[in-house]
N, C-alpha and C positions, 0 to 999 in steps of 0.2 A: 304636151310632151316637151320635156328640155333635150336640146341636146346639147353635148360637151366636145368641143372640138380642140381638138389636143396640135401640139405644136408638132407632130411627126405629120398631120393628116395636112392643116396649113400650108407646112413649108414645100411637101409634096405636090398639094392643089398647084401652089401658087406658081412652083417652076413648070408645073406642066403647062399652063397657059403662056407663062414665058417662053419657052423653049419652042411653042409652037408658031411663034412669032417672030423671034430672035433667036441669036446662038449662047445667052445670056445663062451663064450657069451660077449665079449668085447673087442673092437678096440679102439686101441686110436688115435686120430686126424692126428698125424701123418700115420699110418696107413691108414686111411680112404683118408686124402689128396696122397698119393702114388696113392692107385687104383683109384680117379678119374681121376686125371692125366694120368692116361694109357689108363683110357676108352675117355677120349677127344683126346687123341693120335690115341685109332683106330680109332675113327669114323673120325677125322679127313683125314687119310691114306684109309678112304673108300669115301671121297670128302664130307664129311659131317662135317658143322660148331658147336662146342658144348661151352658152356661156366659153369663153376661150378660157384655155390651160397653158400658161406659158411662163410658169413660174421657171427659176433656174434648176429646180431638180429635174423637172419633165424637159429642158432643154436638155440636160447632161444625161439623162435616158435619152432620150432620141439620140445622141451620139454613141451611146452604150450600145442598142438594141437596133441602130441601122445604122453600124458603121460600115457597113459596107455602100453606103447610096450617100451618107450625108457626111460632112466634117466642119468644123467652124473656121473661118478665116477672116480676114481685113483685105479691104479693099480703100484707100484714097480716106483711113481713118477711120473709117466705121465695119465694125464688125457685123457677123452676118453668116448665114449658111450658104453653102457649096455644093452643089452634086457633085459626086465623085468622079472621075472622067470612068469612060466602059461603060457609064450607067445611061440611059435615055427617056425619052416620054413613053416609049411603049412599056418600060422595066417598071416607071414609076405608075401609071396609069393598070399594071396586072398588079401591082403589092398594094396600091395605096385607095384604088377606088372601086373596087368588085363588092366592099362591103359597108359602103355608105350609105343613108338613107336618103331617098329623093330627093328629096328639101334640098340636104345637103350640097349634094353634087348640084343641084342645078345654083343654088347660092354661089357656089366656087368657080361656075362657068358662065355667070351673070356680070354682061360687061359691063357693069358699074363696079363691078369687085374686080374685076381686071382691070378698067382703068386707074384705081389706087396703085396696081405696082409700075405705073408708068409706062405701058405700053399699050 
């Protein structure tokens, strides 16, 4: 099986592991491309095929189709997404991980893929 992990499911993964650590509400792209990169690497090293989507149209959908949780901004130069303030890891963790498949989710909470966004 391949799976296809889309930059809404990513960016969502990846603040919830920050947010549950720090009060850290934005990653920038490079960030974000590090931990998927790690999460296609385990699943990969568990016999499972994955591919990231993170072109700039599925970037400009995800601000189309979760404007209300996500917005793009700059920080110190580099750009990057943002949770919305109101929003949290419970809000993120009921939209974003109820319909993942195992693999998935445990790649996203696999602290070698958390240790890429630097916490």
């Amino acid at each position: 099986m391949c799976f296809y992990i889309g930059i809404e499911d990513l960016a969502a993964n990846a603040l919830i592991e920050v947010l549950k650590k720090t009060d850290k509400r934005f990653l920038t792209y490079h960030e974000l491309e590090s931990y998927g990169s790690e999460v296609v690497q385990i699943l990969k090293e568990n016999g499972e095929k994955a591919v990231l989507i993170l072109s700039r149209d599925n970037t400009d959908a995800l601000f189309r189709n979760y404007s209300d949780f996500f917005e793009e901004n700059e920080e110190e130069g580099e750009k990057g997404i943002s949770l919305k303030e109101g929003k949290d890891v419970d809000d993120l963790v009921h939209q974003f991980r109820g319909y993942l498949a195992l693999d998935v989710l445990l790649a996203f909470m696999n602290q070698r893929s958390i240790q890429a966004l630097g916490v």
